[in-house]
LOTOR-13141 format. One record per residue (C-alpha): residue number from 1; chain; x, y, z. Coordinates in Angstrom, 3 decimals. Example, Ala and Ser with C-alpha at 12.3 -4.5 7.8 and 13.67 -1.06 7.14 Angstrom:
+-----+-------+----------+----------+----------+
|  nr | kette |       px |       py |       pz |
+-----+-------+----------+----------+----------+
|   1 |     A |   12.300 |   -4.500 |    7.800 |
|   2 |     A |   13.670 |   -1.060 |    7.140 |
+-----+-------+----------+----------+----------+
***
This chain:
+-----+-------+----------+----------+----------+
|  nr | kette |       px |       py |       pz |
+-----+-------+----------+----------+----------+
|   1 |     A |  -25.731 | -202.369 |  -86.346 |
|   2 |     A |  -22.728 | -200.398 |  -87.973 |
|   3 |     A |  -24.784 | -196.842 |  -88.165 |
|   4 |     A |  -26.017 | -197.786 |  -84.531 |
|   5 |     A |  -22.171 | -197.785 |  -83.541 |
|   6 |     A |  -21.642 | -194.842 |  -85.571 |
|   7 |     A |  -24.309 | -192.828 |  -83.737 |
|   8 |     A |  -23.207 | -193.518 |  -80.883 |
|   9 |     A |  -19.753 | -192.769 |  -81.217 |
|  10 |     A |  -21.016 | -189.213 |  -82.412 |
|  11 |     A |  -22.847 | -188.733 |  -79.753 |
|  12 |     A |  -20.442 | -189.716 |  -77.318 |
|  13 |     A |  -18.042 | -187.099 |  -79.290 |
|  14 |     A |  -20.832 | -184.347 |  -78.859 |
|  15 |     A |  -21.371 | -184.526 |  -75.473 |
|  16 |     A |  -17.402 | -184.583 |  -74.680 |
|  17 |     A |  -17.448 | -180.612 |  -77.159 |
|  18 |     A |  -20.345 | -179.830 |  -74.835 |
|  19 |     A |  -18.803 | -180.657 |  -71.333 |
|  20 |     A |  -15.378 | -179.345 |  -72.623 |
|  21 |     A |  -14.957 | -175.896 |  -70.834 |
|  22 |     A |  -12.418 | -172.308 |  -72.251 |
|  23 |     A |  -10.432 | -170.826 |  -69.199 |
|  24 |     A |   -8.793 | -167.331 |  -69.842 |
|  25 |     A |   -6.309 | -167.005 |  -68.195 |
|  26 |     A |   -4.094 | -163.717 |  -67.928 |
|  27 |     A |   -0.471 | -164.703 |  -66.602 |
|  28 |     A |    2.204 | -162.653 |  -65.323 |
|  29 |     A |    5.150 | -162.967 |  -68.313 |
|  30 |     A |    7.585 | -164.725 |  -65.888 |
|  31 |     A |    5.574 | -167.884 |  -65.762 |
|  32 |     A |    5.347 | -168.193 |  -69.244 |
|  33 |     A |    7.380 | -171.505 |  -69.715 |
|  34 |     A |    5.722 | -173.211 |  -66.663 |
|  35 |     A |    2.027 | -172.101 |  -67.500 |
|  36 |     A |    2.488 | -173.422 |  -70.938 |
|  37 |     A |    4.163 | -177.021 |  -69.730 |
|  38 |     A |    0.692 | -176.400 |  -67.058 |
|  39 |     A |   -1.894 | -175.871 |  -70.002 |
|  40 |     A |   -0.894 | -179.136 |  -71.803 |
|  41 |     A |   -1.375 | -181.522 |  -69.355 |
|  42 |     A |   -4.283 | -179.865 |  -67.771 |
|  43 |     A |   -5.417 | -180.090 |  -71.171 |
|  44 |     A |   -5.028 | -183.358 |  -71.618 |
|  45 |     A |   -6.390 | -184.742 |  -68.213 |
|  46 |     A |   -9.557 | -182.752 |  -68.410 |
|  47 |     A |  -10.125 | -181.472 |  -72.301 |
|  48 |     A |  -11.009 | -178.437 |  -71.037 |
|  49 |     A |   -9.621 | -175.108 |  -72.906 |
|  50 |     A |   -6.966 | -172.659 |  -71.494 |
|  51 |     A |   -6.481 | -169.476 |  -73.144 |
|  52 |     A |   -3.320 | -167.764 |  -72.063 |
|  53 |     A |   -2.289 | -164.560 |  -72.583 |
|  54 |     A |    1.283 | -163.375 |  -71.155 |
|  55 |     A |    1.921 | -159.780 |  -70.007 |
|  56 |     A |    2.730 | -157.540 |  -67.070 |
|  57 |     A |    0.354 | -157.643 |  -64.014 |
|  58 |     A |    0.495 | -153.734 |  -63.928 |
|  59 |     A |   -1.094 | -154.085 |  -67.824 |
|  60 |     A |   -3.229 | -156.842 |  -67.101 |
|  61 |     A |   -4.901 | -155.167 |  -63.955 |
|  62 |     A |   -5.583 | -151.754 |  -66.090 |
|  63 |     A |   -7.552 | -154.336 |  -69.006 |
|  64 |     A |   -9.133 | -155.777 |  -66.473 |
|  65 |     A |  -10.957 | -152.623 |  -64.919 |
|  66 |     A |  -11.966 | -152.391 |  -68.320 |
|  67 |     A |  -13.770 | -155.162 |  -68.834 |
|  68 |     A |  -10.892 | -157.461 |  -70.400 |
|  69 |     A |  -12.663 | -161.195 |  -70.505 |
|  70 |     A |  -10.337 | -162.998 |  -68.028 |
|  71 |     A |  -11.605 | -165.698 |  -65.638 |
|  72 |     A |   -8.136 | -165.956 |  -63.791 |
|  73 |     A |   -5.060 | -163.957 |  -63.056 |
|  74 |     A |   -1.674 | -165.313 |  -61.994 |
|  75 |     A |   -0.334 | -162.268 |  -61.113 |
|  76 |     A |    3.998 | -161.446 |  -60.677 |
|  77 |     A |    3.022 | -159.980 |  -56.921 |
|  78 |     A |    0.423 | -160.857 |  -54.391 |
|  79 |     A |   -1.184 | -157.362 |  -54.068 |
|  80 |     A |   -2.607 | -156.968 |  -57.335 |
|  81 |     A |   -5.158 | -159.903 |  -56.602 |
|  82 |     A |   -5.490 | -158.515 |  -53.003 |
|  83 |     A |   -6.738 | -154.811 |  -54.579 |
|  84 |     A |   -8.308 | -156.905 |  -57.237 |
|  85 |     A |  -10.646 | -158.376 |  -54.674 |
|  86 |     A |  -10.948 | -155.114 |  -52.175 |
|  87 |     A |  -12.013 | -153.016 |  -55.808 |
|  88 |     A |  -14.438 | -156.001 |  -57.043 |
|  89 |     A |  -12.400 | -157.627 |  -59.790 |
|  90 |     A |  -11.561 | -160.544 |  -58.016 |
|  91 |     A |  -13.618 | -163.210 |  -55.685 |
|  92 |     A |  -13.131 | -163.252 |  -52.161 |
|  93 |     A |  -11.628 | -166.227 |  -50.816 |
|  94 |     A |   -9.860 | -167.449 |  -53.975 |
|  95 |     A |   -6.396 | -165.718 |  -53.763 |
|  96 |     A |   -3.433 | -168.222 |  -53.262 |
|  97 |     A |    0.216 | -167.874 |  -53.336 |
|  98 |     A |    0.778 | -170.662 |  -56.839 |
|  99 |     A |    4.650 | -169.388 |  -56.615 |
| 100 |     A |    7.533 | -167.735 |  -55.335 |
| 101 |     A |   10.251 | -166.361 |  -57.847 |
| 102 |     A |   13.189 | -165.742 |  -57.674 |
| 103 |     A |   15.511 | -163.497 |  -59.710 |
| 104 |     A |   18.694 | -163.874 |  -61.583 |
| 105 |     A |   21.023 | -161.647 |  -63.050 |
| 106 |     A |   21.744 | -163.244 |  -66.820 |
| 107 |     A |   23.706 | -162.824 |  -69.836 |
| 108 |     A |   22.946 | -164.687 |  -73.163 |
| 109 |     A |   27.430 | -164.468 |  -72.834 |
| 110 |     A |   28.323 | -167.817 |  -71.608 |
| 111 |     A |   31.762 | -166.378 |  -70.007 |
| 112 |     A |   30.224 | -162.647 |  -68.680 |
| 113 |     A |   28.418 | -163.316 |  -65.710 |
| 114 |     A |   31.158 | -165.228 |  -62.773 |
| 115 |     A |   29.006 | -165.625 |  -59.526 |
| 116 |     A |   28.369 | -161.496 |  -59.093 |
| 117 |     A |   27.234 | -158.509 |  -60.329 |
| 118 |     A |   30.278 | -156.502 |  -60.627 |
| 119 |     A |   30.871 | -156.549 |  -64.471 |
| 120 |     A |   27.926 | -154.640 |  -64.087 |
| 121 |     A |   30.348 | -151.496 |  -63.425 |
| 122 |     A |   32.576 | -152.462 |  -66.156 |
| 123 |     A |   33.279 | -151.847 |  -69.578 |
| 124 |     A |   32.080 | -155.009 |  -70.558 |
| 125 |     A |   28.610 | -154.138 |  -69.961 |
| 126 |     A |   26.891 | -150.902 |  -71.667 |
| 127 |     A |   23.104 | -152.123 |  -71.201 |
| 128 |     A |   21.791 | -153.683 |  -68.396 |
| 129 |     A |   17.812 | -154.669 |  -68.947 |
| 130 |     A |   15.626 | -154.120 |  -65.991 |
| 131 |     A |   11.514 | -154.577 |  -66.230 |
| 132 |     A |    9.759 | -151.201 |  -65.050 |
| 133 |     A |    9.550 | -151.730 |  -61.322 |
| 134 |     A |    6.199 | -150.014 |  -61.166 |
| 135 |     A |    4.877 | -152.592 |  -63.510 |
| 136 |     A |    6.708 | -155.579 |  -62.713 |
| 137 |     A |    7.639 | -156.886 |  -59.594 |
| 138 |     A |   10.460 | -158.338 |  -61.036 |
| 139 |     A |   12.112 | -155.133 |  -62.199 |
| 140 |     A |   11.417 | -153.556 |  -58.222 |
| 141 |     A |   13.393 | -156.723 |  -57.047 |
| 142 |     A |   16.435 | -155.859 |  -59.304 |
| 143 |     A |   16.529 | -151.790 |  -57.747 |
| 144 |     A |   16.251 | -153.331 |  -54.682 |
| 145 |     A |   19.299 | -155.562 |  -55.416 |
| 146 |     A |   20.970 | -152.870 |  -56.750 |
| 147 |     A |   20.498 | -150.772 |  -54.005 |
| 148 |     A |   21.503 | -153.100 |  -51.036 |
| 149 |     A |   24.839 | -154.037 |  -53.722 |
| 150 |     A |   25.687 | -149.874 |  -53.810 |
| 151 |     A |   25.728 | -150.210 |  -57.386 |
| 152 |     A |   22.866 | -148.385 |  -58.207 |
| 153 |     A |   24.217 | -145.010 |  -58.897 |
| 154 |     A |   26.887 | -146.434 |  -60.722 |
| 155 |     A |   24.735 | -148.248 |  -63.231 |
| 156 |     A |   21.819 | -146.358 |  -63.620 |
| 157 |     A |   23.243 | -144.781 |  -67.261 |
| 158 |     A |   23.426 | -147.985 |  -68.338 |
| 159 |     A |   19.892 | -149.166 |  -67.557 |
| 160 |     A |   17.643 | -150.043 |  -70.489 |
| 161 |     A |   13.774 | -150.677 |  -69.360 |
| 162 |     A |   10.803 | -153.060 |  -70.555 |
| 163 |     A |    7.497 | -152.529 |  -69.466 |
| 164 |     A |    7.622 | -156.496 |  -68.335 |
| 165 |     A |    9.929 | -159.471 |  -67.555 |
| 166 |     A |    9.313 | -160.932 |  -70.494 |
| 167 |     A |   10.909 | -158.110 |  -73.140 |
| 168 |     A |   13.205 | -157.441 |  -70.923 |
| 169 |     A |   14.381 | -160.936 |  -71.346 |
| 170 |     A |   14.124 | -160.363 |  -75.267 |
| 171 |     A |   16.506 | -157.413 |  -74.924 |
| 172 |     A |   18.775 | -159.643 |  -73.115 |
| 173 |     A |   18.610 | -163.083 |  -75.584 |
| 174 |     A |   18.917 | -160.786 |  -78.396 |
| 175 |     A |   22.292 | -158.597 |  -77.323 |
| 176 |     A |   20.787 | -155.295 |  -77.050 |
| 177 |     A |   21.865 | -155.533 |  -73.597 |
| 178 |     A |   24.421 | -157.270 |  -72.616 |
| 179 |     A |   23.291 | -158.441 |  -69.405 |
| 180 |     A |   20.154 | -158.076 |  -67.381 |
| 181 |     A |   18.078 | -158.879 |  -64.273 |
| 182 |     A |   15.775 | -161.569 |  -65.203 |
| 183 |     A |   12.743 | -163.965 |  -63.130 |
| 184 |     A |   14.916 | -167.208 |  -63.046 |
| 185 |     A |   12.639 | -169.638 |  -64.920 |
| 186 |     A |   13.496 | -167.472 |  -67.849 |
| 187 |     A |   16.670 | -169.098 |  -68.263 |
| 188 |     A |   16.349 | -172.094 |  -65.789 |
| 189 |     A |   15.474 | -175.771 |  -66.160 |
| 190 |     A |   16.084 | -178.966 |  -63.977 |
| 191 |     A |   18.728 | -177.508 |  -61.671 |
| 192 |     A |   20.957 | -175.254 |  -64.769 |
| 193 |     A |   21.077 | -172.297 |  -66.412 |
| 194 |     A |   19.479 | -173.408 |  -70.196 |
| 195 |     A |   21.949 | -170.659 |  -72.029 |
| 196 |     A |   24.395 | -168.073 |  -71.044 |
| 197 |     A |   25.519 | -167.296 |  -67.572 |
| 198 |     A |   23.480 | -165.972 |  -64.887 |
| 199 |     A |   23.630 | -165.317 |  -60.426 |
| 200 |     A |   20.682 | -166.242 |  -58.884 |
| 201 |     A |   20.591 | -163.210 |  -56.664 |
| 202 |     A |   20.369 | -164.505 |  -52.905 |
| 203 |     A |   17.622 | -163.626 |  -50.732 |
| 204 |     A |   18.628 | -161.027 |  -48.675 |
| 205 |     A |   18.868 | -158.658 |  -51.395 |
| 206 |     A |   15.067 | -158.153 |  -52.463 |
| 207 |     A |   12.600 | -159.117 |  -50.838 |
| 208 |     A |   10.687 | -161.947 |  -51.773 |
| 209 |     A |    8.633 | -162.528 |  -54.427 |
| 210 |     A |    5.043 | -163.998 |  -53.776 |
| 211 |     A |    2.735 | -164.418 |  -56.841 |
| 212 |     A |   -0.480 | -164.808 |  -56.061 |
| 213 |     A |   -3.789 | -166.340 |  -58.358 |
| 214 |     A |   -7.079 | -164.693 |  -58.149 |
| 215 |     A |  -10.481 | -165.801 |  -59.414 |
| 216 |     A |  -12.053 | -162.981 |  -61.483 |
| 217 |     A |  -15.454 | -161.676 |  -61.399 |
| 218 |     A |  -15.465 | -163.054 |  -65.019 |
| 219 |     A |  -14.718 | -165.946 |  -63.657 |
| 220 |     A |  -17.112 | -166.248 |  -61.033 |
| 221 |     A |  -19.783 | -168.640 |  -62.535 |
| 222 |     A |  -16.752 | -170.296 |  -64.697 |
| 223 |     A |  -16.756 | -174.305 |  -62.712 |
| 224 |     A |  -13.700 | -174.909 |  -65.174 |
| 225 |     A |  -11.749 | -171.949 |  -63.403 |
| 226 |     A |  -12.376 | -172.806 |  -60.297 |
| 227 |     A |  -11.128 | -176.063 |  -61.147 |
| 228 |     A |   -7.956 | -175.251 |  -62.759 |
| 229 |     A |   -7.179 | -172.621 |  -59.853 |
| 230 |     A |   -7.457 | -175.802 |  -57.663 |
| 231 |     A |   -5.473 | -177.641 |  -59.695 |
| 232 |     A |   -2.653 | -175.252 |  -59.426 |
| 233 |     A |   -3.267 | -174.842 |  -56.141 |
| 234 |     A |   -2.878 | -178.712 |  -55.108 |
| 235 |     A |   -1.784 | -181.219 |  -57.748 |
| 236 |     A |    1.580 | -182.659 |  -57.988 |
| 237 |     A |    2.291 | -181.900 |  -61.450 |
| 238 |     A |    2.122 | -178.640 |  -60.737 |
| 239 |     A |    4.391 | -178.120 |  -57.936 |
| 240 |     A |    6.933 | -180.226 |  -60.482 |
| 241 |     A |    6.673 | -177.829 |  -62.553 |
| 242 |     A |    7.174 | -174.919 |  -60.364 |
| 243 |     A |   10.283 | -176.630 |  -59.123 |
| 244 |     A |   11.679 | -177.061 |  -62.505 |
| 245 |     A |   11.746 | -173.542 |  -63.328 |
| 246 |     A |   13.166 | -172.831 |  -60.185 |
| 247 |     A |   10.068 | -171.305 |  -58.247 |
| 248 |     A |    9.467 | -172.035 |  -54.563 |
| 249 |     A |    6.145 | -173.390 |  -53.832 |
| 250 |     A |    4.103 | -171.330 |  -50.530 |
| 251 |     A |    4.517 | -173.475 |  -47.455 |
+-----+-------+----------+----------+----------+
***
């Protein structure tokens, strides 16, 4: 009676490995944090696999043209899954907006940053970390900002660059620059700033920023994709999550 139990208890443990689905997922380097807080509880709730890798959309589009093996894409902008779809990459009728960032000029300086960017033209500040704007949407919000502020000229010589969000957070945490513009849920949690001192740069000055998810060609005969896509796209959790970090969720 005992083996019998046994048995079955394998078997039962068998057929959850078989059912039990990998996702790769490629995700813009801003929504590292929240995809991570994502991928344990979606983990959890359906023991299904998600692989992520974090990088700039620009770098992520260019692997996938060549053949990179990603089912999804959350993407930092909403027209790389748009020319994903249009070039064949991506699956028609699967693009949503999963977020809206926002951006924040930050300083791992508790005292630097007071409600605006005008250290930025002071001594005080000698770097100033921006992500590569043609890469990153991120980094073409903060020219924008520093265009409709008049500061750009001013600050250029001072201007180190990252190729994404995320090192150019890194050069930021770490002092190489003493301030830098930054996707909010870099340095955000539950309604404060987790370290340093940071502006969360209002609105009008860039315009917004709507990241899109895209099911891949890769993806296409991939059920457990689809299903975490929809996931994103409608559960609760995720919209907590989201809000968290300080992202606005598509109405």
């Amino acid at each position: 009676m005992e083996l019998k139990i046994i048995a079955a208890a394998l078997l039962a443990g068998a057929a959850i490995g078989v059912s039990a689905a990998e996702i790769n997922v490629a995700v813009a380097a801003n929504f590292t944090a929240p995809a991570k807080e994502l991928a344990a509880d979606y983990e959890k709730a359906t023991g299904d696999k998600l692989v992520l890798s974090f990088g700039s959309t620009g770098n992520f589009y260019a692997q996938i043209k060549n053949g990179a093996p990603f089912d999804v894409l959350l993407a930092a902008d909403d027209t790389t899954p748009a020319k994903a779809v249009k070039e064949g990459y991506g699956v028609e009728g699967t693009t949503f907006t999963y977020a809206i960032g926002k951006l924040v000029l930050w300083s791992s300086d508790a005292n630097l940053i007071k409600g605006d960017a005008k250290v930025l033209t002071t001594d005080a500040v000698k770097h100033i970390a921006v992500a590569n704007p043609k890469l990153a949407p991120y980094g073409l919000a903060a020219h924008e900002t520093m265009d409709k502020l008049g500061i750009k000229a001013a600050i250029t010589p001072k201007i180190v660059e990252g190729d994404n969000i995320g090192k150019t957070f890194q050069f930021v945490s770490t002092g190489n620059a003493e301030a830098g513009f930054i996707a909010l849920s870099q340095c955000y949690k539950d309604g404060k700033m987790t370290s340093g001192s940071g502006w969360i740069i209002p609105q009008e000055y860039y315009n917004p920023i709507a990241q899109d998810a895209v099911l891949l060609k890769k993806g296409e005969k991939n059920e457990a994709a689809k299903k975490f896509l929809e996931y994103l796209r409608t559960s609760e959790k995720a919209a907590q999550v989201r809000a968290a970090y300080g992202y606005d969720t598509a109405k």
